[in-house]
Phi, psi and omega in degrees: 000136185288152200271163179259173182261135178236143158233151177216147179236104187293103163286002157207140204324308209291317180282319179320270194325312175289000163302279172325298187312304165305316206263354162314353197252008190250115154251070156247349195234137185250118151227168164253153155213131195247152174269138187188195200166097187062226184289001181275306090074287226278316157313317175284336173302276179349290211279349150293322151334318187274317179278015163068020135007127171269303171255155173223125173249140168199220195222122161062221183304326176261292190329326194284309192307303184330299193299328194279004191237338170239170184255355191243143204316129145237142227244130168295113165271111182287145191258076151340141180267355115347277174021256165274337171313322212272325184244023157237017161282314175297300176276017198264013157238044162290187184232329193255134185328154174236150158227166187227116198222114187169188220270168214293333192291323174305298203303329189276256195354316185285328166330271202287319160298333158307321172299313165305339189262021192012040172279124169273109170237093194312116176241130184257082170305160181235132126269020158204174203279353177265353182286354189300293203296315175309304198255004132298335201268326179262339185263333181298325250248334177286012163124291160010100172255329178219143185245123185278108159173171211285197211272309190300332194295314187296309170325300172314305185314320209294308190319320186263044197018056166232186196263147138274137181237064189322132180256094179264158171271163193277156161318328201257015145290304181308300162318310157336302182286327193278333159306321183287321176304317207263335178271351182271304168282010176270298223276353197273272216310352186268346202237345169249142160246161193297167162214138182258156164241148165234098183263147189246129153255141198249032166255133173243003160322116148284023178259116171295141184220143192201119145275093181224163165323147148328315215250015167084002150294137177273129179269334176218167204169098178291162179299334163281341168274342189263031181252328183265313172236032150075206189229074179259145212258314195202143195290186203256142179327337192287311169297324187282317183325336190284313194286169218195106153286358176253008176270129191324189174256108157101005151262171182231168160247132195252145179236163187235110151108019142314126168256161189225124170037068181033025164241169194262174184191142164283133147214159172238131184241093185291111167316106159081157179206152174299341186252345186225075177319322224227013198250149141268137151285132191220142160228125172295188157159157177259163213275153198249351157304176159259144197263166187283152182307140187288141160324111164278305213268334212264119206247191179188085167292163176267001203239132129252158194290131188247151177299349203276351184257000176292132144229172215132156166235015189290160158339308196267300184312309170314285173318323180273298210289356133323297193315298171276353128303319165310296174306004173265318173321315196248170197270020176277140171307142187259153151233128183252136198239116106201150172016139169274133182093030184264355168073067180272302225261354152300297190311305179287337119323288214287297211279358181276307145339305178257021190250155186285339156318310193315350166257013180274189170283144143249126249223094181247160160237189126250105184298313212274345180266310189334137157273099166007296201287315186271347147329302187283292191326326206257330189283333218227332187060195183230214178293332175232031184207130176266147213245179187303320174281324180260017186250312166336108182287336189170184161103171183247153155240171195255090205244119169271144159066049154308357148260021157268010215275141184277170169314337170277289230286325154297305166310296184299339161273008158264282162018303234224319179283342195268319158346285191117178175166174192260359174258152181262143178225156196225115204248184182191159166191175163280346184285167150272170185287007201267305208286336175301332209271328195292326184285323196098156170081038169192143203288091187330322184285282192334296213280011172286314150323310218248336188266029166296349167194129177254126190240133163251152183253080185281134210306141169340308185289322159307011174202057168308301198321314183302338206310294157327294187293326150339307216284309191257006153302317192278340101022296197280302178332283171334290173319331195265327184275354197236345207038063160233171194232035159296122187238033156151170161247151192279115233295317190274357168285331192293317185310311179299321185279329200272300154030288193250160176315334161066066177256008131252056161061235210284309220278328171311305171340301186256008154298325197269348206250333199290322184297313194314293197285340169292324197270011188264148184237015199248200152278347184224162176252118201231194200293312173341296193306306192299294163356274201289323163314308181307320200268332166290281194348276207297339171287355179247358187269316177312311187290334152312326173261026178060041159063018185316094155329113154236010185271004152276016156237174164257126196293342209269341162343178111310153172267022174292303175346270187324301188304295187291003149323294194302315192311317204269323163308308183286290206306315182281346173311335229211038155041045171054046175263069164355296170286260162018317201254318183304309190286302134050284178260004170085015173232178168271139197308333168258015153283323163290337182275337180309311181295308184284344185050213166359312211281349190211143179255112165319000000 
């Protein structure tokens, strides 16, 4: 008997391996699986249909999209009250609210077990992916801190910054389904013939044409424009920033040298349409100049940190990230003070996000890596290329580690700010701005400038309590990316994690907990886990450190102090070998020479 042909589409890695894995154990059944996710979804449907698929499996809201694109059968992966038990199991010692939002098979099943458990958990069924952003919009505004629901709901939350908690399905919802597949495809082939579709499309403008939102949803989209942005829901951060609620009504603005799925491109952006008061027009064409040198020192992530992602309820996070909203309300410089991995360059995205900057670019450095020389080319420019401050429509910038700033290079940006200009800049280090003026060798005027309002950032260790909530976002994350079904730690692990000092704050933190969960195979992550994860860390952290004796130094320093210990230590190890001691510490060689100052002749 012929095996049946399956493609099944997954909407997040852990079930695809848990697809494959389970139906190997099926031979009446051949599958494949792909990750997709809605409308991602639809191509791949399609062109399986043509390549005579007998079923197609999928979960929820893309399965519903799916049956409506095809002829041929599709099978539902059910969301099992195992399930959802598992991921309210998970979340029943949070502190932050829950609501649950996603397609009507979630929404019932998550109902009634939240009910047995006698838990109140508001729950916004959706029947399309656009009603999500809407009934994200009604349970935050109702309180709502974390949202329980299938890959749009999370996907949405994150986009609109808030936390998602993806509900995946278990080994016995896969099983379930692989039964419902051979009787659903027993009853099709004796009573149906396949049928194909073929659609031809007959638009050949080479103009790319897009209708879109404010807020960068595509409302339309020609076949040259989606040959350019794939079959994406809304345009990529580098276009939407170009749009400007203040360009008049029937005028257009032109951008030269944009980039889209690494090709350059023009565009003109027509203000407003009679059916869409609050919509743009953007027209594409590739771009046929030469484009300007692309940003070396100067970066522009596309994903920003929202304050809704801070997570914790301690005393000291809650009192800071207050703070720092306010200070997003005004157009003022931030100087952000903490720890490295203390999450300053998260803060500075939250507060550029919630600033009237925020729909502009946001704009980082790194002082301390950065090259001098081509730093001042791209900020200040030259005789025949104009630099970021003076060209920059709006947006904030970022000076990481801003008291490395060199010394030309601090005269010429105080300068060029005694100007005015349209970007707000939000500068960090580990110093405050009291200990920079206090050590000396930085610019009184700059630092006056960059330091109109001071946010300190406190370190992991003043905000243990947060740890468990910590704990359990990289917990959800881990499930969706792995298909697994961890739903917590054991109440002495945690006792173990709040413990240690953490001196590199959040990202050590989830170096160990991320290990903690690759060894774990149960539901819980228990002391067995903590051992061996722990005990790999720190041997690979002693080894890392090149094997540094620190206990000849003194603790009691600044950690300027301190860090030129060390520097001076790896260096007299390594016969004064500049390079050797550089690579050594994981830096570049004028960064070391930079740090010591005097102490070494170039």
């Amino acid at each position: 008997m012929a095996k049946i042909k399956v493609k099944g589409i997954a909407p997040y890695p852990g079930l695809r391996d848990l697809l494959l894995d389970i139906a190997k154990e099926d031979d009446r059944i051949e599958m494949d699986v792909e990750i997709a996710d809605l409308e991602e979804a639809l191509p791949i449907v399609l062109q399986a249909e043509k390549q005579k698929y007998d079923v197609i499996v999928s979960r929820g809201g893309t399965a519903q999209l799916i049956r409506k694109h095809v002829s041929i059968p599709v099978v539902d992966i059910p969301v099992s009250g195992y399930d959802i038990l598992r991921v309210l199991t998970l979340i029943k010692d949070s502190n932050s609210k829950p609501a649950i939002i996603g397609f009507p098979g979630i929404c019932q099943g998550a109902a009634t077990v939240s009910s047995l458990l006698n838990l109140e958990i508001p729950v916004y069924p959706v029947h399309h992916e656009s009603e999500v952003r809407g009934a994200l919009e009604q349970a935050t505004n109702q309180g709502a801190q974390i949202v329980l629901g299938d890959v749009v709901t999370v996907r949405t939350a994150q986009e609109m910054g808030y936390h998602g908690i993806l509900i995946t399905s278990g080994r016995e919802s896969v099983q379930e389904m692989l039964t419902e597949l051979v009787y659903v495809h027993d009853i099709y082939m004796k009573g149906l013939e396949k049928a194909r579709f073929y659609e031809e499309l007959l638009q050949h403008d080479t103009t790319g044409v897009l209708a879109v939102r404010a807020n960068g949803d595509i409302l339309y989209a020609n076949p040259a424009a989606q040959a350019w942005l794939g079959n994406a829901d809304a345009i990529p951060p580098a276009v939407a920033s170009l749009l400007s609620a203040d360009q008049p009504d029937g005028t257009t603005v032109t951008a030269e040298h944009v980039a889209i799925q690494d090709r350059l491109c023009d565009i003109r952006i027509a203000a407003r349409t009679k059916e869409e008061p609050s919509a743009f027009v953007l027209y594409l064409q590739e771009s046929k100049g030469v484009p300007p040198q692309p940003f070396r020192e100067i970066q522009t992530p596309e994903r920003l940190a929202a304050f809704a992602q801070v997570i914790g309820s301690s005393r000291e996070i809650a009192k800071t990230v207050k703070r720092a909203q306010t200070y997003a309300q005004t157009n003022k410089s931030v100087w952000l003070t903490g720890e490295m991995g203390s999450g300053r360059m998260h803060f500075a995205q939250a507060i550029h996000v919630a600033s009237r900057q925020g729909r502009h670019r946001f704009y980082s450095v790194c002082c301390s890596s950065a090259e001098e020389e081509r730093l001042a080319e791209e900020l200040f420019g030259t005789e025949g290329k104009p630099g970021l401050l003076t060209t920059a429509s709006g947006g904030t910038l970022y000076l990481e580690e801003a008291d490395k700033l060199s010394v030309r290079l601090q005269d010429q940006l105080a300068a060029e700010l005694q100007k005015g200009g349209r970007l707000r800049l939000i500068a960090s280090s580990t110093l405050s701005p009291g200990q920079v003026a206090k050590r000396g060798g930085f610019s009184s005027l700059l630092l006056h400038q960059l330091a109109e309002c001071q946010l300190r950032i406190p370190p992991l260790r003043e905000r243990v309590e947060d740890i468990g909530e910590l704990a359990r976002v990289l917990i959800a994350h881990h499930n969706s990316a792995y298909g697994k079904h961890i739903v917590g730690i054991r109440e002495e692990v945690i006792e173990r994690l709040a413990e240690y000092d953490w001196p590199g704050n959040l990202k050590e933190f989830e170096n160990v907990v991320e290990e903690m969960l690759l060894l774990t195979e149960g539901h819980y992550v228990g002391l067995e886990e903590w051992q061996e994860a722990w005990q790999r860390y720190s041997a690979e952290t002693r080894a890392g450190n090149g094997g540094l004796p620190l206990a000849g130094l003194n603790l009691e320093g600044s950690w300027e102090e301190i860090e030129r210990q060390i520097l001076l230590h790896v260096l007299k190890e390594e016969g004064m070998n500049q390079s050797r001691a550089a690579k050594r510490l994981g830096i570049n060689r004028t960064t070391l020479w930079r740090k010591l100052g005097g102490v070494l002749k170039k």
